[in-house]
C-alpha positions in Angstrom: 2.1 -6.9 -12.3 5.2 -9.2 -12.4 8.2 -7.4 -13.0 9.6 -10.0 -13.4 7.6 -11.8 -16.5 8.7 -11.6 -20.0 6.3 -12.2 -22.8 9.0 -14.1 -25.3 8.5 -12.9 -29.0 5.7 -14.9 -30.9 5.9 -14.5 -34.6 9.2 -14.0 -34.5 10.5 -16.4 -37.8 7.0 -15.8 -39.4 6.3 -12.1 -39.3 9.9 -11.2 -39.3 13.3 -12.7 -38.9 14.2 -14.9 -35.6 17.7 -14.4 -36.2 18.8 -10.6 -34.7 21.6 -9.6 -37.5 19.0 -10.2 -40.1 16.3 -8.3 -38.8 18.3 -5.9 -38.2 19.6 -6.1 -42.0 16.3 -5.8 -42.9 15.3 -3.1 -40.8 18.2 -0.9 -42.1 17.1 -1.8 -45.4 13.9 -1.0 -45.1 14.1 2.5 -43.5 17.1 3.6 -45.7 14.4 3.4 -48.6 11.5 4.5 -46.5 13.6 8.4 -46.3 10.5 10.0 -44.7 10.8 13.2 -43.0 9.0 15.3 -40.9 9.2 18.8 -39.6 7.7 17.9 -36.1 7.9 14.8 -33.8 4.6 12.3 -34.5 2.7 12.4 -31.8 0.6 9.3 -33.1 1.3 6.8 -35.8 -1.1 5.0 -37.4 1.0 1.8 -39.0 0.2 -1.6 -40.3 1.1 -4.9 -38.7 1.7 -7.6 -41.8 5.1 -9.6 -42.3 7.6 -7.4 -42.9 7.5 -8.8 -46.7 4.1 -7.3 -47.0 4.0 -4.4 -44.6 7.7 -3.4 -44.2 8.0 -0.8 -46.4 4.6 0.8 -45.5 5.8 0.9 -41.8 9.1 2.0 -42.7 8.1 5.5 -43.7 6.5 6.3 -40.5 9.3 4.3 -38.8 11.5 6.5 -40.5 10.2 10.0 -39.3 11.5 9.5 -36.1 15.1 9.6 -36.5 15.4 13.4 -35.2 13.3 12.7 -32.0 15.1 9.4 -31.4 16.8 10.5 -28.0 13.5 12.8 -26.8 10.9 9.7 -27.2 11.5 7.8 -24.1 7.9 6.4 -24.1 5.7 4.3 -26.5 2.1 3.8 -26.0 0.9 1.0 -28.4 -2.9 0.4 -29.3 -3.9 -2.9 -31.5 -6.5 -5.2 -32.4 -7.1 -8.4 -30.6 -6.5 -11.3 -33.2 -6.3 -14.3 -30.9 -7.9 -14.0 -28.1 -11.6 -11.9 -27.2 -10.9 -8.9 -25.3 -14.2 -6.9 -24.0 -12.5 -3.5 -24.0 -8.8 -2.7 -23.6 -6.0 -5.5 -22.3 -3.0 -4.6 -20.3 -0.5 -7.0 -20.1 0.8 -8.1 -16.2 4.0 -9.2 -17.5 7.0 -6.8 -16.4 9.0 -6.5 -20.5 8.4 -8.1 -24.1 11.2 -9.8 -25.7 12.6 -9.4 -29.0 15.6 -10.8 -31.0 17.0 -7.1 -30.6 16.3 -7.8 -26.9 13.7 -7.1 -23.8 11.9 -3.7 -23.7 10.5 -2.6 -20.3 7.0 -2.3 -19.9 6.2 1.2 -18.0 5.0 -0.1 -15.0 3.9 3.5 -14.1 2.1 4.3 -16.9 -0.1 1.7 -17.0 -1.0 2.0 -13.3 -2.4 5.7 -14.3 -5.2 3.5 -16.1 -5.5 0.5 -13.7 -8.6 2.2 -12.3 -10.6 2.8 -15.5 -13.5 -0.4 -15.9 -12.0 -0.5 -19.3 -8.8 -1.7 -18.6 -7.8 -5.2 -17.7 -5.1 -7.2 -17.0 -4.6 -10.0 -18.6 -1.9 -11.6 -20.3 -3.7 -14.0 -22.5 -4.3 -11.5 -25.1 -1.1 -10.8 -25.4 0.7 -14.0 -25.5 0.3 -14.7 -29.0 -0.9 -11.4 -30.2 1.3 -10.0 -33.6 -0.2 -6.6 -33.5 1.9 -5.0 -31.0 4.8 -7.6 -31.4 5.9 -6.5 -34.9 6.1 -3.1 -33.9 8.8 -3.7 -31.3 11.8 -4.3 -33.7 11.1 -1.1 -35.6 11.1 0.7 -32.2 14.2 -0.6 -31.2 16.0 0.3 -34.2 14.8 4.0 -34.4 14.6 5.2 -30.8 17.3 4.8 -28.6 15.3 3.7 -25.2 12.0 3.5 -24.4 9.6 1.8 -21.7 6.4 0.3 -23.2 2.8 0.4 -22.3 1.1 -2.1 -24.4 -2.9 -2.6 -24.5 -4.5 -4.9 -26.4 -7.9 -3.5 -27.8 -11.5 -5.3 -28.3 -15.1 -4.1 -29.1 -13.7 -0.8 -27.2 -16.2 2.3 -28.0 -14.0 5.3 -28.7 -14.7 7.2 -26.2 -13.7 4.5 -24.0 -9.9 3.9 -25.9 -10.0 8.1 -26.0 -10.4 7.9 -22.0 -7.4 5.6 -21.8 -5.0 8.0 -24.1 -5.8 11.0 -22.4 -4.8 9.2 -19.4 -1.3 8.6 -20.8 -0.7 11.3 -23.5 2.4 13.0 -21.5 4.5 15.3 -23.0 7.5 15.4 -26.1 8.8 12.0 -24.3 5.4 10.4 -25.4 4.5 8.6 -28.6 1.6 6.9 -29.0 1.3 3.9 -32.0 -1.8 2.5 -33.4 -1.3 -0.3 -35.1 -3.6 -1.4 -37.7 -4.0 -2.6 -41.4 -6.8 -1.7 -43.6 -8.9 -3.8 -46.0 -9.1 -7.5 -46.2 -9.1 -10.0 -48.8 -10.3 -7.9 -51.9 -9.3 -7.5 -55.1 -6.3 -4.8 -55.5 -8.5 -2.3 -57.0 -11.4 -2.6 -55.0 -9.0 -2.3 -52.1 -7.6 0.7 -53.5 -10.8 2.2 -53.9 -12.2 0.9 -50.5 -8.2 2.6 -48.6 -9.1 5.7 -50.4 -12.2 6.3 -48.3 -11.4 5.1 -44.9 -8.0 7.2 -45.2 -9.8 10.2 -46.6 -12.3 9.3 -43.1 -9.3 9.2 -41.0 -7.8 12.6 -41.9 -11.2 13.9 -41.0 -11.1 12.5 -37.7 -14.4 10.7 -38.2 -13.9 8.4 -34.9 -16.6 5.7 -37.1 -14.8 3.5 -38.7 -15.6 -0.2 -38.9 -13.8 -3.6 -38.7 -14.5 -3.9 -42.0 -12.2 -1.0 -42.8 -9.6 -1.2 -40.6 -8.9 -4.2 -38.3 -7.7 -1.8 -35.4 -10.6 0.2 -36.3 -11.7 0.5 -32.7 -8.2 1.7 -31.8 -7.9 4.3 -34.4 -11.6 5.9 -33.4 -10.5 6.2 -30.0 -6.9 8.3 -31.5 -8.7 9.6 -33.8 -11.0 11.3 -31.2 -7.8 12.4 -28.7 -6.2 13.9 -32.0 -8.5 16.0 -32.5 -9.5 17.4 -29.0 -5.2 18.3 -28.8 -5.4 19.7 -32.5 -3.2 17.4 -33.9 -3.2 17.4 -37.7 -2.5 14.3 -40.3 0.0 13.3 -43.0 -0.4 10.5 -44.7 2.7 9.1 -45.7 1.7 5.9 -47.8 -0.7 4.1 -48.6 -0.6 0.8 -50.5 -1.6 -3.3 -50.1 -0.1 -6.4 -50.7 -0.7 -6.6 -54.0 1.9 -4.0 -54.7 4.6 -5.0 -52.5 4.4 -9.4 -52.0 1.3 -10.6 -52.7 -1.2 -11.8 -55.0 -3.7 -8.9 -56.6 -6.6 -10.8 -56.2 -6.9 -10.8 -52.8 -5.2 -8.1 -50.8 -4.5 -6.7 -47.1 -4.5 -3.3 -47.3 -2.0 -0.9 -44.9 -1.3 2.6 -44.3 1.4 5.0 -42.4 -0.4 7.9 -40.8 1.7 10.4 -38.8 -0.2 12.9 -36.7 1.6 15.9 -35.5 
């Protein structure tokens, strides 16, 4: 690992705004509607990974139920799909912090060394260079917690058992949150999508660890939470659920997204 590396911000000016005073205007805005709360700390989020036109206010609301823990989560452990570049199993990046506008975050140099051992794991910064997944998570982060270290993986064709392996490995304690970022359906038409969101959601809140890339592009992420939620008893609350088509986009062909909190 270089400590020294920064992986600069990639979609930054596409995804979400370059300049930092008006992501964070937008960031405000967008949690100030979101007003979800929560009687626990989220131990996992399940939260799409769109523009902020598209996905923002879905993100937002489980953004937004970590204002009470914002000082106790001191650790983020981020999960999402590989867009760019093929990744076997799980990617770790061997750069030492990711850059936003709102500034550099620390990768947990520690953490990640607790899975360097596991044949799953590689590291490999390629993945991660151009990856949005993970990226547009940051900037919500950095609003809503007020520091954190980062231990980023990029995740392939992963079984979940494998992914499972990896979060038991860095579950910690209170200080710990772990983020799978994912959107849902792709390209249908909005009420097929809503019909086709219902089901994997429904899926997801049983825990069944079998979902598809069809159904969710982090799908292989989510199976792998999916089965470490329920061997720590966690239990779901799905805080929204809705598609472009109802919040930027055109109906007749939609990306679906979700906000998942597990507690």
């Amino acid at each position: 690992m270089d400590a020294t590396a920064v992986r600069p911000a990639a979609v930054a000016g596409m995804f979400y705004p370059a300049d930092p005073a008006a992501l964070r205007a937008q960031l405000d805005a967008l949690l100030s509607v979101a007003g979800a709360s929560a009687d626990k700390a989220p131990k996992l989020l399940v939260v799409p990974h769109a523009g902020y036109v598209y996905s923002g206010p879905i993100a937002a609301r489980a953004y937004a139920t970590l204002a009470p823990w914002r000082e106790q989560i001191t650790r983020v452990v981020m999960l999402g799909p590989a867009h760019r570049v093929p990744v076997a199993s799980l990617a770790a990046p061997a750069a030492g912090a990711f850059e936003t506008p709102l500034g550099r975050v620390e990768i947990d140099a520690q953490a990640l060394q607790k899975v360097a051992d596991l044949r799953q794991v590689v590291r490999d910064d390629r993945p991660h260079a151009f990856e949005h997944s993970l990226e547009v998570q940051l900037p919500f982060l950095q609003v809503t917690l007020a520091h954190f270290t980062l231990a980023p993986l990029v995740v392939g064709a992963a079984h979940a058992d494998a992914v499972a392996q990896v979060l038991e490995r860095l579950w910690g304690g209170d200080e710990t949150l772990i983020v799978i970022s994912s959107d849902l359906s792709h390209y249908l038409a909005h009420a097929q999508a809503q019909a086709r969101d219902r089901r994997t959601i429904a899926r997801m809140v049983a825990f069944d660890a079998a979902l598809e890339p069809d159904d969710a592009c982090g799908a292989h992420a989510i199976n792998g939470a999916l089965v470490a939620a329920r061997r720590h008893g966690l239990a779901p609350r799905v805080l929204d659920v809705r598609n472009s088509g109802d919040t930027a986009g055109d109906r007749r062909g939609v990306v679906g997204y979700a906000a998942v909190a597990f507690s």
